[in-house]
Structure formats: C-alpha cells, structure tokens
N, C-alpha and C positions, 0 to 999 in steps of 0.2 A: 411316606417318609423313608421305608427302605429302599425305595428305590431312588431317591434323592441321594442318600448315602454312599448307595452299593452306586452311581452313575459317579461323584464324587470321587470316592476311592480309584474309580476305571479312570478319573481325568488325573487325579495326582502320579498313578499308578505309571500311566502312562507318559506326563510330565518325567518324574523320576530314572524312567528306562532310556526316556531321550536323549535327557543329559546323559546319562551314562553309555550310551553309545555316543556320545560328541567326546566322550573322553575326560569328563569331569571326574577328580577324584570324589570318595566318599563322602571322606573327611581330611581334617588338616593333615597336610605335607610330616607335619613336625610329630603327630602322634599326642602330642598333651589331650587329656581329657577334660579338658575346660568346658564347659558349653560356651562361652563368651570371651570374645577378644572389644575391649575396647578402643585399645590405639586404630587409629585409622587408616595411620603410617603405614602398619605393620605387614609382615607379611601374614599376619593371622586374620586378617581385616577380610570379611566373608567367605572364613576357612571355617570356623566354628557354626553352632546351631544360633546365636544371637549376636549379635554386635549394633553400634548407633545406628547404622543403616536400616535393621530390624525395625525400626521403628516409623520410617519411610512407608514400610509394607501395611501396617496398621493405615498409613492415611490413604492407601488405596485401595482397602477396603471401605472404609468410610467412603471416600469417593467414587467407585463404583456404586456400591448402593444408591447414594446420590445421585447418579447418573442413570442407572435403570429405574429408579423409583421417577425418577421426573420423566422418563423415556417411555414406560409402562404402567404406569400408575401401581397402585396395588394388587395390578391383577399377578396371578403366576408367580408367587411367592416364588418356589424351587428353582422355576426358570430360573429367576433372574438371579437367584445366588449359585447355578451350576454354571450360570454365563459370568458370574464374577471370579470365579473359581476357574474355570476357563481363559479368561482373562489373564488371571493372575501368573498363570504355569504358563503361559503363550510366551508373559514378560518372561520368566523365567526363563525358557527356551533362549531368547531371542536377544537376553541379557550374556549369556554366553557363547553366546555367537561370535567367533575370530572379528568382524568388524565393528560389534557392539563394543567389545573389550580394547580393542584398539582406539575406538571414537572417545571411552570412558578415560583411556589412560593419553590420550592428545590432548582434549578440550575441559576434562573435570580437576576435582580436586584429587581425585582419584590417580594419582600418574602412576603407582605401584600394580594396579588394579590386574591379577592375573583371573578374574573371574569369579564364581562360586563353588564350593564343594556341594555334593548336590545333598546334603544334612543341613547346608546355612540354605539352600532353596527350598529345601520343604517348615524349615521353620519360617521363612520369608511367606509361602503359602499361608502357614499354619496364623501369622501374626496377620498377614492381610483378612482373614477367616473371623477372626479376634476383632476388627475393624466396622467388618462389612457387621458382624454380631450388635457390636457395638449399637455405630447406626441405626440398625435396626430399634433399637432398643432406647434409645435415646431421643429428645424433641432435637428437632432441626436445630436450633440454635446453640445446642448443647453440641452436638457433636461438631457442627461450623465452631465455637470458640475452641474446641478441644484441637481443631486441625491448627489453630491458629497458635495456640498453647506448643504445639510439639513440634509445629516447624522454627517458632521463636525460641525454644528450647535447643533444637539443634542449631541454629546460627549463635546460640552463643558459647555452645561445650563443643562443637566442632568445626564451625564455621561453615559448615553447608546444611541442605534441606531437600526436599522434595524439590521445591521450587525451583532450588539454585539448579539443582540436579539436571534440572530438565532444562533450566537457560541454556546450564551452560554445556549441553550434549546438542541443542540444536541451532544456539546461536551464543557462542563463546565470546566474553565479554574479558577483555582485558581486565581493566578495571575490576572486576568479580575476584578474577583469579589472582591478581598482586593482593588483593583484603586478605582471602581463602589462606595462603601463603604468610599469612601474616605481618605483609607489609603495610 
C-alpha cells in the first residue's frame, strides 16, 4: 500500500511539474479564492480547483476502472489504479497541449477554452480518483446508471457531457454545436 501511494504521488508529482514547465498558471489569472467557477462561459471556466467539467473527470474514473477491470480481471488491484491514475495525468498533459486547446476552442462548446490552471488539473486527478474509488465500490449497474445520471445532468445545466465532449473534439457535428449555443 505504500508504495502504491508513494508510485501515485511520483505520477501526479510529476503530471503537475509537466504542466508547469508547459507554462500553465498555478491558479486563476484573476486571483479570487473561490475554489469553483461555474459559468462555463467564463474566463474562470478550469481556472479554479472545481467547475461542471470537474465532473466529466469523476466519469473517467468510473470508466477506466471499467476498462482495466474488464481488461484485467481482478488481478493487480494497485496496477490497474496507478494505470488509471496514469491515464488520468497523461489527459491532463495532453489536454494542455497548444493543439488540444486549439481543437477544444475550434470544434467544442468550449470556444473561450485557454486551458487548465494546474490546481483545476490536480482536482480533475483528484475527482477522476473519486470515480475510479467509486467503481470500485459500487455494483456494475450502480455505477453504469450513475454515468448516465451525470452526463444527463450536464446536457441539461450546461448543454455538454463527456460524450458530447468527445464527439464533438473528433468529429464535430453541426448540428451539436447550434443546440450547445442555444439555438
């Protein structure tokens, strides 16, 4: 167990230094100590430690687990949550990437999107952790209605999801985005 932990903390540790040599601020531009922005508008929008997006991160814990669990069976518990946790910080990485953040603010709901502070990426960690815990912890079917619960949740308090997220970064859909927009 500690060294599940102590291999944990070296993958965030080292997640966190990445972005911070890519040039990510800490924390928000503007200085407020909010922990949470929820306009999505905003320029606060994954500037803070939590915002609707936050909540995205939880279904990809959930969904990894699901993925190594069906991939692995129940062998190597640790493995497969230092490979979810792994995972997770990789997104992270690869989410503030000059061409991620440009594809986000082209083809998403996202058009302001200048990236993450790297405090909204380690709570994004922290909630994906929250996730994969969950899963764990939960019958299959509980944690399947629950992703269903939270992405129908965000389609209707922000107009995107997990789902959309991902359509519309790899195959951007007209149609999507005049809804998304409100039209």
């Amino acid at each position: 167990m500690k060294r599940t932990v102590a291999a944990g903390a070296g993958i965030v540790g080292i997640g966190a230094l990445t972005l911070h040599l890519m040039g990510r601020r800490l924390w928000c531009a503007c200085g407020s100590p909010a922990p949470w922005s929820w306009d999505i508008f905003s320029a606060h929008n994954s500037q803070h430690l939590i915002d609707p997006y936050t909540f995205t991160h939880v279904l990809h814990g959930v969904l990894y687990y699901a993925l190594l669990r069906l991939a692995l069976g129940t062998r190597w518990p640790s493995a497969r949550l230092l490979l979810a946790l792994a995972f997770e910080v990789a997104w992270e990485i690869a989410e503030n990437t000059p061409a991620v953040i440009a594809a986000y603010r082209k083809t998403t709901l996202a058009a302001g999107y200048t990236g993450d502070t790297i405090a909204n990426s380690l709570a994004d960690v922290a909630a994906c952790l929250l996730g994969y815990a969950a899963a764990m912890s939960l019958p299959a079917m509980v944690s399947a209605a629950g992703v269903v619960a939270v992405e129908a949740a965000l389609l209707l308090t922000i107009r995107d999801s997990l789902l959309l997220s991902i359509v519309m970064l790899l195959r951007p859909i007209e149609a999507i985005r005049t809804w998304q927009a409100g039209g």
